[in-house]
C-alpha positions in Angstrom: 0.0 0.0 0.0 1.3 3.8 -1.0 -0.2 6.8 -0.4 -1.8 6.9 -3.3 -3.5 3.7 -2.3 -4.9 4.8 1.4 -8.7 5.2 0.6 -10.0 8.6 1.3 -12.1 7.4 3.6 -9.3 5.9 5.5 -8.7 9.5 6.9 -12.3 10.4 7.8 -12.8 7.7 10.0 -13.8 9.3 13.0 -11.1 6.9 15.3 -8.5 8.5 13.1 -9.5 11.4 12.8 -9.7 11.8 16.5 -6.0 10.6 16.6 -5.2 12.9 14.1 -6.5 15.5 16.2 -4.8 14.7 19.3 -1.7 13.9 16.9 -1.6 10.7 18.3 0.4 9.0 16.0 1.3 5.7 17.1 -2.7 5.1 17.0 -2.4 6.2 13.3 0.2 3.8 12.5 -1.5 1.2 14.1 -4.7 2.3 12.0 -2.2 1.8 8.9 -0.8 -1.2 9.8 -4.0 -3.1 10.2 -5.3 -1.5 6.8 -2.2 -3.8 5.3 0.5 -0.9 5.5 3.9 -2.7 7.0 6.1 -0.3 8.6 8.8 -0.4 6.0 6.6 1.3 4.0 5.0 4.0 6.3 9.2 4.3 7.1 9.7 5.2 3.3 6.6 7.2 3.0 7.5 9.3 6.3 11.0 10.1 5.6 11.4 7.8 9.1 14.2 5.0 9.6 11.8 1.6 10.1 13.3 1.5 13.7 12.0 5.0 14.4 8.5 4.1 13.5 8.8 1.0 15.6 9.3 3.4 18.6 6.4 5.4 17.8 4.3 2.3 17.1 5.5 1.1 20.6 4.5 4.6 22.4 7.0 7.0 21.6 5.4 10.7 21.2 5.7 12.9 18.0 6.2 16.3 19.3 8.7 17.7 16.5 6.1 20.2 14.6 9.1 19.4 11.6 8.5 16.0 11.7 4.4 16.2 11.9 4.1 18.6 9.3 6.4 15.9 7.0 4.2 13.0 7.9 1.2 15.0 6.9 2.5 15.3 3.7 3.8 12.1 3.1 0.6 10.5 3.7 -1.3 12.8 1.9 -3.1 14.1 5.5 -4.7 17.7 5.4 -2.3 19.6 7.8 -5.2 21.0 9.3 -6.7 17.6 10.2 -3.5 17.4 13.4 -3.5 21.4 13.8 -1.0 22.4 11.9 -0.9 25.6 9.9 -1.5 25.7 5.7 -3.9 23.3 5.9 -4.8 21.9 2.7 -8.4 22.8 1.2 -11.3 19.7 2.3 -13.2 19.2 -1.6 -11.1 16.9 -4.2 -11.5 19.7 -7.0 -9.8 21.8 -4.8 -7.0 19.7 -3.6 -6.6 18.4 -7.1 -6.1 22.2 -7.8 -3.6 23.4 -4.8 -1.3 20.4 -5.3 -0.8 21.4 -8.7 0.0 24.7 -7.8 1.9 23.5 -5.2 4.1 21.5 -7.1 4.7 24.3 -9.9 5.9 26.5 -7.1 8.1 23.8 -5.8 9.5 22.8 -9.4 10.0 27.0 -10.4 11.8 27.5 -6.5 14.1 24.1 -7.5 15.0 25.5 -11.0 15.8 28.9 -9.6 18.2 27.2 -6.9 19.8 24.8 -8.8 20.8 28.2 -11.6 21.9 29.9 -8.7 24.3 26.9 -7.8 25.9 26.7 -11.2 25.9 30.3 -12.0 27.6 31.3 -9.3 25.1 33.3 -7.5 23.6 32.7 -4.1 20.2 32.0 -3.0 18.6 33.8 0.1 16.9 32.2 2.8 13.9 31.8 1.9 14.5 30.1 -1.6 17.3 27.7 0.3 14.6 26.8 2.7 12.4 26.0 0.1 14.8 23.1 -0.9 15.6 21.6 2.5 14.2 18.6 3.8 12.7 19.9 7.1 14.6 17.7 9.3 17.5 18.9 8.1 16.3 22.8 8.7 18.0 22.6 12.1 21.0 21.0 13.2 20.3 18.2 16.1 23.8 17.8 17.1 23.5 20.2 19.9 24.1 19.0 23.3 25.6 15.5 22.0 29.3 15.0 23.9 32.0 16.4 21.5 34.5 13.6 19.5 36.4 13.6 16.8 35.2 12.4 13.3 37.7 10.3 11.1 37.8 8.7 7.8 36.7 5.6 9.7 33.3 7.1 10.8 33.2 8.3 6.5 34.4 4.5 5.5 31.6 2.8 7.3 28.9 5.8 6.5 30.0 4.7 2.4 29.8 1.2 2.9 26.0 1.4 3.9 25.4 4.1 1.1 27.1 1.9 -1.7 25.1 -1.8 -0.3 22.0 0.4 -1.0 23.0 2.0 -4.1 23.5 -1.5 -5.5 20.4 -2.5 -4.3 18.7 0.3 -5.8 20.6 -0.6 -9.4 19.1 -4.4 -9.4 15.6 -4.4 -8.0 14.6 -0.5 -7.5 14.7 1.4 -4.5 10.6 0.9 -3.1 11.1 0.4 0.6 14.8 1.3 1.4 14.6 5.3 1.5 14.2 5.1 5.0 17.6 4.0 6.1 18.9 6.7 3.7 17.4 9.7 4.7 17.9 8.2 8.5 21.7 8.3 7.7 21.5 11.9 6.0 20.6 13.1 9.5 23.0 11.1 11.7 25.7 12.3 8.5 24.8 16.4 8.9 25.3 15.9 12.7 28.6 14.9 11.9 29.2 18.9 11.2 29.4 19.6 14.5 32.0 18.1 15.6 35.7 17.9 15.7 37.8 17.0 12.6 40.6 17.6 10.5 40.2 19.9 7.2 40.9 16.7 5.0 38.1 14.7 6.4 35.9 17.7 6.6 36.2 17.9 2.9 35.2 14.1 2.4 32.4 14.9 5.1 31.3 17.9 2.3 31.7 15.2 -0.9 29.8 12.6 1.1 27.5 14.6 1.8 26.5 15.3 -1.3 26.5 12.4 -2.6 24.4 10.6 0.0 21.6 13.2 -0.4 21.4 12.7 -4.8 21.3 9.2 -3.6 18.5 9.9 -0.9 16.6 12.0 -3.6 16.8 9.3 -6.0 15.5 6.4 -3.4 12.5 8.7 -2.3 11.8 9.7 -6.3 12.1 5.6 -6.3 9.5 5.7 -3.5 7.1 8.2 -5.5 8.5 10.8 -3.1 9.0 13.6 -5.8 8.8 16.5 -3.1 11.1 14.8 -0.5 13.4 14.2 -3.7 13.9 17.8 -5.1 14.6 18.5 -1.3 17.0 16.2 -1.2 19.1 17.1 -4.8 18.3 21.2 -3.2 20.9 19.8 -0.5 23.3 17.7 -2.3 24.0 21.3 -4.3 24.5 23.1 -1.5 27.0 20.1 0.0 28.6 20.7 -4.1 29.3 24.1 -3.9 30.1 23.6 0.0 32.8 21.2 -1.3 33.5 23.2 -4.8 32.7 20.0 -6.4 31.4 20.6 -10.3 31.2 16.8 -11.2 29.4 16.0 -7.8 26.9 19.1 -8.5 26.3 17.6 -11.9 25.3 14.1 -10.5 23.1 16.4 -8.3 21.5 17.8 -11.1 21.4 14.3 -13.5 19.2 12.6 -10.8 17.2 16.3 -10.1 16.2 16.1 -14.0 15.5 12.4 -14.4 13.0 12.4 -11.2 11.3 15.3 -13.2 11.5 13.8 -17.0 10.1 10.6 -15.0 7.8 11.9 -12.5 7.0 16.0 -13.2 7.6 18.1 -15.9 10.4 17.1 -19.5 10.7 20.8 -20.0 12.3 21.0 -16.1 14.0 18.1 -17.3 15.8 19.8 -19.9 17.0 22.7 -18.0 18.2 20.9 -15.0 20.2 18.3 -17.6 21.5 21.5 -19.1 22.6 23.5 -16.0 24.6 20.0 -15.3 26.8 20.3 -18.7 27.6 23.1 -17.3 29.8 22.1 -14.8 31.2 18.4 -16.0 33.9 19.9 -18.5 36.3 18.2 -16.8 34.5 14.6 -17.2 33.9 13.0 -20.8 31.8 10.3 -19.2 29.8 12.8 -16.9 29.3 15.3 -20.2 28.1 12.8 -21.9 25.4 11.3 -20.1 24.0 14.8 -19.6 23.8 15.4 -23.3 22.1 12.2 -23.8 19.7 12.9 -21.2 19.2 16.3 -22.8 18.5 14.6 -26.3 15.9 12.0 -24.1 14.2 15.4 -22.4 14.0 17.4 -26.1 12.7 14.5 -27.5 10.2 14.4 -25.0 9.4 17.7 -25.8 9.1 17.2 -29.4 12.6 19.5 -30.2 13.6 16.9 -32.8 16.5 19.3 -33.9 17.7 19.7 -30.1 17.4 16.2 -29.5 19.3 14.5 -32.5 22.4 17.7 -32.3 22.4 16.6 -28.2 22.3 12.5 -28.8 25.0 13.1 -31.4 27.1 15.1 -29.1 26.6 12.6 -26.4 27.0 9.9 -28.1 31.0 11.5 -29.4 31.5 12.2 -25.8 31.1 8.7 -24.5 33.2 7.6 -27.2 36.1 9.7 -25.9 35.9 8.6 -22.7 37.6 6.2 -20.7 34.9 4.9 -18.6 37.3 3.4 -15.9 39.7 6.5 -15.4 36.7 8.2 -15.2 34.3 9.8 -12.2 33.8 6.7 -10.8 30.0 7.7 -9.8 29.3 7.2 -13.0 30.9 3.9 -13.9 28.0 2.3 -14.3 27.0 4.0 -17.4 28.4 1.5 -19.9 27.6 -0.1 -23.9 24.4 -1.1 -22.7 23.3 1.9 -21.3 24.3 4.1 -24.0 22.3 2.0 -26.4 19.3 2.0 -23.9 19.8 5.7 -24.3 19.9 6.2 -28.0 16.7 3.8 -28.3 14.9 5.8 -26.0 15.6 8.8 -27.6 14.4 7.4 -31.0 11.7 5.9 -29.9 10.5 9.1 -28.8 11.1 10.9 -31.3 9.1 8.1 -33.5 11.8 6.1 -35.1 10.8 2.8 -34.3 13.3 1.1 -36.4 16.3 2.7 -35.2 14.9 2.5 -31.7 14.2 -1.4 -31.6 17.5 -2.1 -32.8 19.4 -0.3 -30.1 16.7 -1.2 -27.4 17.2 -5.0 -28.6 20.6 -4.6 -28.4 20.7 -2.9 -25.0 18.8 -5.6 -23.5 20.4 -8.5 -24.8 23.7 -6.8 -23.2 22.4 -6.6 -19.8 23.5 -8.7 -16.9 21.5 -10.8 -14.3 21.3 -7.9 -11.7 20.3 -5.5 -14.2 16.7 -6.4 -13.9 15.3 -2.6 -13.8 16.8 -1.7 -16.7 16.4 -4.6 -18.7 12.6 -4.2 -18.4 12.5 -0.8 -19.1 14.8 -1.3 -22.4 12.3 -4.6 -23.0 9.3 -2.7 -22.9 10.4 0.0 -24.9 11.5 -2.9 -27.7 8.0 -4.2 -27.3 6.3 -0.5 -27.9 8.7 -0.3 -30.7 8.1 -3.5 -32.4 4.5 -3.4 -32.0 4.5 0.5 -33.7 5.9 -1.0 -36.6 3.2 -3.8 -37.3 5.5 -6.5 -36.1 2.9 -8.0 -33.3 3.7 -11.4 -32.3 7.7 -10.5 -31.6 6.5 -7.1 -29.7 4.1 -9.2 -27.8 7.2 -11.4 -27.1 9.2 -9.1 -25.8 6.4 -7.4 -23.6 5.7 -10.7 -21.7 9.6 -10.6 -21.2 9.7 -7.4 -19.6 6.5 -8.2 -17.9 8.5 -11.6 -16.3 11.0 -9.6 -15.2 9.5 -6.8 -13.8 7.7 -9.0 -10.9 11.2 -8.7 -8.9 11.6 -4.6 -9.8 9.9 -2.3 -7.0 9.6 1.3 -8.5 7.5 3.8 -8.6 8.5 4.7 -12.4 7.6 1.0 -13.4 3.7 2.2 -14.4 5.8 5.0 -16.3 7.9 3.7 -18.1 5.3 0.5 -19.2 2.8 2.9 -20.3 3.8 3.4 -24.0 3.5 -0.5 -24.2 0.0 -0.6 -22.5 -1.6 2.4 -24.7 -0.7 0.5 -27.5 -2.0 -2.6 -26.7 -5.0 -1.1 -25.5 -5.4 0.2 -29.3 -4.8 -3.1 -30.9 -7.3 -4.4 -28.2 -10.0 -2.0 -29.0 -9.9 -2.7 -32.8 -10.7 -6.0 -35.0 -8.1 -7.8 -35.6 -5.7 -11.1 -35.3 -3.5 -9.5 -32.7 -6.6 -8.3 -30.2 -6.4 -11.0 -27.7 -3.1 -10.9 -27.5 -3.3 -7.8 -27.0 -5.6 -7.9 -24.5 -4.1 -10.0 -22.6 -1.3 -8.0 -22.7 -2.8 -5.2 -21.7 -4.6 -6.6 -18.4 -1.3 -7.8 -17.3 0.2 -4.9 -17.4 -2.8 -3.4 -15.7 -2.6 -6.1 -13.5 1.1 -5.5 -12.2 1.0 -1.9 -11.8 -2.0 -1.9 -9.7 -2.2 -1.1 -6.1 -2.1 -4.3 -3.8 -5.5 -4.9 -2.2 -5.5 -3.8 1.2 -4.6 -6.7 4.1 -7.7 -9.5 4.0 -8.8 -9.0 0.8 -9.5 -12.2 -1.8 -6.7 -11.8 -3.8 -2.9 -12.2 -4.0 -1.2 -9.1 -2.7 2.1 -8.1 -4.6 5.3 -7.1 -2.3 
C-alpha cells in the first residue's frame, strides 16, 4: 500500500480522525498497519528509519512540529486535520487544484536554486529553505558529547550508502529510502563536531553524494517533493565542497526524477545547467547530453534532441569509462544504447529504436533487472508501432517476467507506451486483439495497487 493507495475514507474515520486530532500518532500507524501498510513502507513514505516508527508504534510521542508537518504530507493528510498551519483545502477539485500549484511552485523554486548553484550566485533564505528537507532545517547535534570524526566514521557511512546503491541498481529502491534519509541526519550531525580539514572535505563530498542518492530512493519511492529537497541539499553540499562533477550528478538525478515523475521541459534545464559544470569529465558530459536529447525528444525538439544525442554519443566515445568519475561507472555499452533507443523511440523512429533497445537488453546482466525491463518494454512498444505483433508481444511478456522482482514507482511509467498500444490493438478488430488484451490486463494487473490486508486476492510485495 502507497499513499496513493490509502482510501480517502481511511482519513475520515472518526477513530483517526480523532488521533489525528490529538496527533496521536502511534494510533495512526497502528490504523495503517492493520489497513495492510507494513512499517517499512509508512518508514519510506515518512522520511522515518523503520526502527523510528517501531518506537512510535510502541509509544513514543511525536512532538517535532518538523517531523508532523512531513508525515502530513507524506501521507497525503490535510495539515489542518492534526492542527497544523496551511492546511490543505477539504473538496477533491480543490485539492486536485492546490497540489498542482503546489508542485509548480516547488518545481520553479528548485530551477531557480539549482541556476543559482551553477551560475555562481547565491540563493537567500527563503529560496534555500524551500529546498531543504525539514529535518534537516536545524542541526540536532546540539548537546551531544564532543568527538572527533575520522575517515573511519566516512568508511563505514559509504559502505551502507554503496550496499544500498547496489540495491537500488538491481531491484529498484521501493522500501529502502528510509535508512537513507535516517543516515542523511545522523551524517549532517557529523558537522558539528571535531575534525581535520581533510576529512571535513570528504564529510562535504559525502554529503553530497548521499543526499542525490537519498533523492533518487525517495523519487524511487514516489516521493517527488522529499526528492527535489534532497538534490536542493546535495548542491548546497557541491558548492560547499567546490565539487562541479558532484553538482552535476546532483542535477542528473534532479532532472530524471522530473523527465520521469514531473515536468520534460524542467527536465531539460536541470540536464543542461549539469553540462555546465562536468567539463572536466567525458563520461559525466556525456550522459548529460544524452539525457538532454531523451528530455527534447520528450518535448518534441527533434533538432535539439538528435544535435544533443550526437554530441553525447561523441562524448562517451572519448571517454575512458574506468579513469573516469567513478560515480558514473555504471553508465556502460548497454546503457548508451538503452539511451539512444529511447531517444528514437520518442522521437518516433521505431526502427532505429528497436534495434538499439534490442541490443541494449540483450547486453544486460542478471542484476540489471530494472533496466532490462525498461529497455524490453520499450523494444516491445517499438516492435508493435511498426506492425511487427507477435515478436512485440514477445518481448512485452519478457519485460512483464521480469518486472515482478523490480519495486519502482517509475515502473507504471515507463510500461505505459507499451499498455496504450496494446490497449489500441485491443480495442480494434483484428488477429492481434487477444493478444493484445491480454497483454494489456497484465500490465494493468502488475501496476496496480495491492488490495489492502484481508482482501480475496494475491497481494504483490
Amino acid at each position: 500500500m502507497s499513499r496513493e493507495e490509502i482510501p480517502a475514507d481511511f482519513w475520515r474515520c472518526p477513530q483517526v480522525r480523532d488521533a489525528l486530532a490529538a496527533r496521536d500518532i502511534g494510533a495512526v500507524y497502528r490504523a495503517l498497519r492493520d489497513r495492510g501498510m507494513p512499517q517499512n513502507r509508512i518508514a519510506a513514505l515518512t522520511g522515518q528509519a523503520q526502527s523510528e516508527v517501531s518506537d512510535v508504534l510502541g509509544g513514543r510521542a511525536v512532538r517535532s512540529y518538523e517531523l508532523l508537518a512531513r508525515i502530513a504530507d507524506g501521507l497525503g493528510i490535510p495539515r489542518g486535520w492534526m492542527g497544523l498551519a496551511y492546511s490543505e483545502p477539504d473538496t477533491p477539485e480543490q485539492d486536485e487544484e492546490a497540489r498542482a500549484r503546489q508542485e509548480r511552485e516547488k518545481r520553479l523554486g528548485f530551477l531557480s536554486y539549482a541556476g543559482s548553484v551553477v551560475l555562481g550566485g547565491r540563493a537567500d533564505a527563503d529560496e534555500l529553505a524551500r529546498v531543504l528537507p525539514p529535518e534537516l532545517r536545524e542541526g540536532t547535534a546540539r548537546g551531544r558529547e564532543p568527538r572527533r570524526v575520522g575517515a573511519s566514521d566516512l568508511a563505514a557511512m559509504q559502505q551502507l550508502i554503496t550496499a544500498l546503491r547496489a540495491l537500488d541498481h538491481r531491484y529498484g529502491g521501493v522500501g529502502r529510502y528510509g535508512p537513507i534519509a535516517a543516515s542523511a541526519r545522523r551524517a549532517e550531525e557529523m558537522l558539528e563536531l571535531r575534525m581535520t580539514e581533510q576529512v571535513r572535505s570528504g564529510l562535504f563530498a559525502m554529503l553530497c553524494g548521499l543526499h542525490t542518492t537519498a533523492g533518487w530512493m525517495a523519487a524511487e519511492n514516489g516521493l517527488v517533493s522529499t526528492a527535489r529537497s534532497h538534490y536542493g541539499r546535495a548542491l548546497a553540499f557541491g558548492r560547499e565542497g567546490d565539487d562541479p562533477l558532484a553538482i552535476s550528478r546532483g542535477l542528473y538525478a534532479a532532472g530524471r526524477t522530473e523527465l520521469h515523475f514531473g515536468d520534460a521541459e524542467s527536465a531539460l534545464k536541470l540536464f543542461q545547467l549539469g553540462s555546465m559544470r562536468a567539463e572536466s569529465s567525458p563520461l559525466v558530459s556525456s550522459v548529460l547530453q544524452l539525457n538532454c536529447a531523451w528530455a527534447a525528444a520528450r518535448t518534441q525538439r527533434r533538432g535539439l534532441a538528435l544535435r544533443a544525442l550526437d554530441t553525447g554519443r561523441a562524448q562517451h566515445a572519448a571517454a575512458v569509462v574506468a579513469e573516469d568519475y567513478p560515480l558514473f561507472g555504471w553508465f556502460g555499452e548497454a546503457d548508451l544504447l538503452g539511451m539512444t533507443g529511447s531517444v528514437q523511440l520518442a522521437l518516433g523512429e521505431h526502427e532505429s529504436a528497436a534495434a538499439n533497445l534490442a541490443r541494449a537488453a540483450g547486453a544486460r546482466a542478471a542484476g540489471e533487472a530494472r533496466s532490462a525491463v525498461f529497455e524490453l518494454a520499450g523494444l516491445a512498444e517499438a516492435k508493435l508501432a511498426l506492425g511487427e505483433h507477435s515478436t512485440g508481444f514477445r518481448h512485452g511478456r519478457r519485460a512483464l517476467a521480469l518486472a515482478e522482482g523490480v519495486r519502482s514507482a517509475r515502473l507504471p511509467g515507463r510500461l505505459a507506451g507499451l499498455r496504450e498500444h496494446c490497449a489500441r490493438l485491443a480495442a480494434a478488430r483484428n488477429p492481434a486483439q487477444e493478444a493484445a488484451r491480454e497483454l494489456a490486463a497484465r500490465i494493468a494487473e502488475l501496476t496496480a495497487p495491492p488490495p489492502p490486508a484481508g482482501s480475496a486476492g494475491p497481494t504483490r510485495q
